[in-house]
C-alpha positions as CSV (number, residue, x, y, z in Angstrom):
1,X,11.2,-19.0,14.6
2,X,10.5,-17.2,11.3
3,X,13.6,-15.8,9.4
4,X,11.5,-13.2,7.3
5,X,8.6,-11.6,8.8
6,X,5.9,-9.8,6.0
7,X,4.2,-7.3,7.2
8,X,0.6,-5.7,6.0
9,X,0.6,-1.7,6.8
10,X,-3.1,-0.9,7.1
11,X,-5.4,-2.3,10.4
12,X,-1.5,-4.2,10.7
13,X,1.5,-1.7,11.6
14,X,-1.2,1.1,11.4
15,X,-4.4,2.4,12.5
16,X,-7.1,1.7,9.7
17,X,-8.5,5.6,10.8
18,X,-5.0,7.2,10.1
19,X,-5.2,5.6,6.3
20,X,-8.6,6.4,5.9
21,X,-9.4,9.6,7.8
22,X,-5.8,11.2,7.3
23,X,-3.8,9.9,4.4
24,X,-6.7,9.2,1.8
25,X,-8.5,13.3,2.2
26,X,-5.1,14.7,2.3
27,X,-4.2,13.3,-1.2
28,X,-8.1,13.7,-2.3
29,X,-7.8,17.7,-1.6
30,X,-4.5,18.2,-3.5
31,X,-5.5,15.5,-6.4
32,X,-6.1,18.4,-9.1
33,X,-3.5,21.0,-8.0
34,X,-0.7,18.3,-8.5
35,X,-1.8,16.4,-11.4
36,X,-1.8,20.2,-12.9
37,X,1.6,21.2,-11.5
38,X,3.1,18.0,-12.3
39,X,1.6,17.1,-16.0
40,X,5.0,17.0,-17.8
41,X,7.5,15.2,-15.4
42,X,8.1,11.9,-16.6
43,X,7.0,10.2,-13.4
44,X,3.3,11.1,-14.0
45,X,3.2,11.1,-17.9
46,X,3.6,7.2,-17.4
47,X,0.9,7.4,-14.7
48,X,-1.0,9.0,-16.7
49,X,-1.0,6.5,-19.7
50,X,-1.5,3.7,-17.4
51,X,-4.1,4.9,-16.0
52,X,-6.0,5.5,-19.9
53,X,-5.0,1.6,-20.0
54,X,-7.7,1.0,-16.5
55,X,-9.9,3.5,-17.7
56,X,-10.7,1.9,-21.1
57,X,-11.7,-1.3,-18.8
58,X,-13.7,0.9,-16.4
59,X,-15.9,3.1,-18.6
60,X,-18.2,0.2,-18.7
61,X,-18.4,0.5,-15.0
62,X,-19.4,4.4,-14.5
63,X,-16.1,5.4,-14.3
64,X,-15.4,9.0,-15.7
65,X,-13.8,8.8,-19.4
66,X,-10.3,9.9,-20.2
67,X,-11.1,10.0,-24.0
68,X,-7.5,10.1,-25.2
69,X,-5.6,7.2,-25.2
70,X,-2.3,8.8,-24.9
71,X,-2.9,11.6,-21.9
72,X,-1.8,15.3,-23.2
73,X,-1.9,14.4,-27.0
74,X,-4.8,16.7,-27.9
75,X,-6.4,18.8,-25.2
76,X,-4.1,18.6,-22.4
77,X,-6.9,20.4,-20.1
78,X,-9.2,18.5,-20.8
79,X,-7.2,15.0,-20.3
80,X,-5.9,16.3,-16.7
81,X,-9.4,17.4,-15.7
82,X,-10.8,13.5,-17.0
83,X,-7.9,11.8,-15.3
84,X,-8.0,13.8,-11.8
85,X,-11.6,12.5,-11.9
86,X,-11.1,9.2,-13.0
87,X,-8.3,9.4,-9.9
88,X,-11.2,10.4,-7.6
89,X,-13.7,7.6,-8.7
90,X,-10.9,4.9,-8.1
91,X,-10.3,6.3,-4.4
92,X,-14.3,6.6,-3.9
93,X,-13.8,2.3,-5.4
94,X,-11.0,1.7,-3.5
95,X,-9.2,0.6,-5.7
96,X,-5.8,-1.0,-5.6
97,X,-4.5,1.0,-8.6
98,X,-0.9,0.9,-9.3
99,X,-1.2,4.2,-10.9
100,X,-3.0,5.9,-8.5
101,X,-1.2,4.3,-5.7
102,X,2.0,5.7,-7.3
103,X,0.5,9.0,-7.4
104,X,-1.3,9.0,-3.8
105,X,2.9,8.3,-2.5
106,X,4.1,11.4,-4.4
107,X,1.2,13.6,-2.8
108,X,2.0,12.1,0.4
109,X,6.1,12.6,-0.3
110,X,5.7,16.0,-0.5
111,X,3.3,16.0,2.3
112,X,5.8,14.2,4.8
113,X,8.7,16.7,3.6
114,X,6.5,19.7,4.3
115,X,5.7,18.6,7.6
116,X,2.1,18.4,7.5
117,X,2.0,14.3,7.6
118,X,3.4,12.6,10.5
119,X,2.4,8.5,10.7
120,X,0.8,6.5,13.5
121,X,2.3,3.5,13.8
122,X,0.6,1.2,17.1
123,X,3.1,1.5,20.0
124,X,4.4,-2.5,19.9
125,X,5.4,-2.1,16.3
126,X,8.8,0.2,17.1
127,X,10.0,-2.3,19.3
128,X,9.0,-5.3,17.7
129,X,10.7,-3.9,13.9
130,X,13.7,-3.6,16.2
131,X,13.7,-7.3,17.9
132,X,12.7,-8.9,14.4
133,X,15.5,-7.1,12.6
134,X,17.7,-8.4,15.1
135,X,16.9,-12.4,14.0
136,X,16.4,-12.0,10.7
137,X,14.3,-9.9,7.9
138,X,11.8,-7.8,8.2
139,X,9.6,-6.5,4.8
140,X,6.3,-4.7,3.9
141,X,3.9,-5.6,1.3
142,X,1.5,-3.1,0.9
143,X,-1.0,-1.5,-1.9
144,X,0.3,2.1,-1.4
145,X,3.3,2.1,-3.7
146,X,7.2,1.3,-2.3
147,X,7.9,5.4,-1.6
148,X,4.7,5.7,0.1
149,X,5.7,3.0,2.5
150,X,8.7,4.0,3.1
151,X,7.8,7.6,3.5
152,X,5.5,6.2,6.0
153,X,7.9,5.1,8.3
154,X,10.4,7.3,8.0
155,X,7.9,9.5,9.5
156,X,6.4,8.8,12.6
157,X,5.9,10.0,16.0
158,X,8.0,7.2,17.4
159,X,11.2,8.3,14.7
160,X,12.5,6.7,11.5
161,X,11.9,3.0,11.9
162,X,13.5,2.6,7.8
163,X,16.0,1.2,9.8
164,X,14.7,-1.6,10.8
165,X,13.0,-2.8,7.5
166,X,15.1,-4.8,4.5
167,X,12.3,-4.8,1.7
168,X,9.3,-3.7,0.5
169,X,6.7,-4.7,-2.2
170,X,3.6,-3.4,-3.5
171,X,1.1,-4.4,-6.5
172,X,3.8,-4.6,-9.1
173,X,5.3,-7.9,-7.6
174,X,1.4,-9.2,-8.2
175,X,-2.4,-8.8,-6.3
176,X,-2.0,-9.3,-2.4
177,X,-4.7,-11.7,-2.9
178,X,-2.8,-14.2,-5.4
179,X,-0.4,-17.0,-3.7
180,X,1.8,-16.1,-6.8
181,X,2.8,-12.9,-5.4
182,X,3.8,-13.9,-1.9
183,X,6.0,-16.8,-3.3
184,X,7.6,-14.0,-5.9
185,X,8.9,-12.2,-2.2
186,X,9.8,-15.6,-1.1
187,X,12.0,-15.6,-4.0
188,X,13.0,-12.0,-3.7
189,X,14.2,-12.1,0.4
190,X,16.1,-15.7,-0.5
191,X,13.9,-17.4,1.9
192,X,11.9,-20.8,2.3
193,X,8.0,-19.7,2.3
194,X,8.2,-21.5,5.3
195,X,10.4,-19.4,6.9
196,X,8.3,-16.3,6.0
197,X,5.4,-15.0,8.7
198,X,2.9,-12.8,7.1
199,X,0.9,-10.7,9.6
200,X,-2.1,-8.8,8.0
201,X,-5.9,-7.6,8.9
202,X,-7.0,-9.4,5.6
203,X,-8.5,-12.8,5.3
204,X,-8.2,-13.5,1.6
205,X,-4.3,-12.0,1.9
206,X,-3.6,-14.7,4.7
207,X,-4.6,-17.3,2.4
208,X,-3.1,-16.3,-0.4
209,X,0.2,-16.5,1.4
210,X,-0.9,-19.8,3.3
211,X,-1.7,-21.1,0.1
212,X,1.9,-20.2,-0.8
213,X,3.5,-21.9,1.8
214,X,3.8,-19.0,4.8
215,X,2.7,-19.0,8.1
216,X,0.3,-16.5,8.5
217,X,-1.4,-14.8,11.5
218,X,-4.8,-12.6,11.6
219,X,-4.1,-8.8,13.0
220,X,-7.4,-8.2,15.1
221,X,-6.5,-4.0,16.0
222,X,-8.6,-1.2,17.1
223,X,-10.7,-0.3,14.5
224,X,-10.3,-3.1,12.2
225,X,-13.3,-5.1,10.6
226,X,-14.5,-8.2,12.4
227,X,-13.6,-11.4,10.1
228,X,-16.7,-13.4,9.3
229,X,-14.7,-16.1,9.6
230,X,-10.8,-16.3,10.2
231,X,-10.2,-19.6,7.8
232,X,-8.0,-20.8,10.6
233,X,-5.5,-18.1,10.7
234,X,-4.4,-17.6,14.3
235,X,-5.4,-14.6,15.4
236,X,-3.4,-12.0,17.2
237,X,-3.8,-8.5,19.2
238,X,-0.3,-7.0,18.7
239,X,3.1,-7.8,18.2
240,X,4.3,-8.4,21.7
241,X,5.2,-12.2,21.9
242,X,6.0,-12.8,18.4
């Protein structure tokens, strides 16, 4: 029996349709009012620099320029208009942005507070958070940032399952697709990698954390992508069993 169980959010925990069809246009539609009403908060004048940082990288891709290199220095109009655009093109990439993941949770935050955002979560996750909490740990690693996540679950229809989850991670412990970052969570929960399962919808993220030493198993939900080929992960159709 695993003593720390990693969890994936999207096609895993989560409908792939509530990420894309709910969470991604409700943070697309209030982009530009809220990197407006928010320019001089610390929070997003960081964002904002990193996010110059990518963009110097991405012109050479079509991405729209933010020609200043520190955001607000000149023409702050003009830098928030280039940077909710930029924003835009790396959600039409989909792009696993630190950045604009940290922004996307802030939009969502205030969404989830307002009431207009409540999470779907599939029905055998509540009680299976609650029966692997029980044994041992239970953690997310996810693109959307750490607030986002647990925003997420603090707001669903079945309640606040926060309670059930000791740790989560996002792209700054590493990509999900590099065994590097699993083994840093490894580290971070105290555990053996082989004491850690990672359940996820994602090939290359199963072998990553294979590669790092985890046991791994393949989420097959409604709505998810059919895997060309599974790379011997075991697949799985829920949570019930494990």
């Amino acid at each position: 029996m695993p003593s720390a169980y990693l969890l994936d959010i999207e096609g895993t925990t989560s409908p792939v349709s509530f990420v894309y069809d709910v969470l991604f246009p409700y943070a697309r539609e209030r982009m530009g009012k809220y990197i407006a009403g928010n320019a001089e908060t610390p929070d997003l004048q960081s964002d904002l620099r990193q996010l110059a940082h990518e963009n110097a990288i991405d012109r050479s891709k079509g991405a729209p320029v933010i020609y200043y290199p520190q955001p607000l220095s000149q023409d702050p109009g003009e830098t928030l208009r280039a940077s909710t655009a930029y924003l835009l093109w790396l959600m039409d990439q989909d792009r696993k942005s630190t950045a604009l993941k940290s922004i996307q949770g802030r939009i969502w935050a205030e969404g989830y507070e307002k009431g207009e955002l409540r999470s779907e979560v599939f029905p055998d996750v509540p009680p299976a958070l609650e029966r692997w909490h029980s044994a041992g740990l239970v953690a997310i690693y996810s693109s959307g940032s750490v607030e986002a996540q647990k925003y997420l679950f603090r707001y669903t229809h079945g309640g606040d399952l926060t309670r059930f989850i000791d740790a989560y991670f996002d792209t700054r412990t590493g990509a999900k697709v590099e065994a590097a970052s699993y083994g840093k969570i490894a580290a971070e929960l105290k555990v053996n990698p082989a004491d850690v399962l990672f359940i996820s919808d994602s090939v290359r993220e199963l072998d990553a954390a294979r590669e790092a030493g985890m046991e791994t198993r393949l989420s097959i939900r409604p709505g998810n992508a059919a895997a060309a080929d599974e790379h011997g992960h075991t697949a799985i159709r829920g949570f019930d069993g494990i």
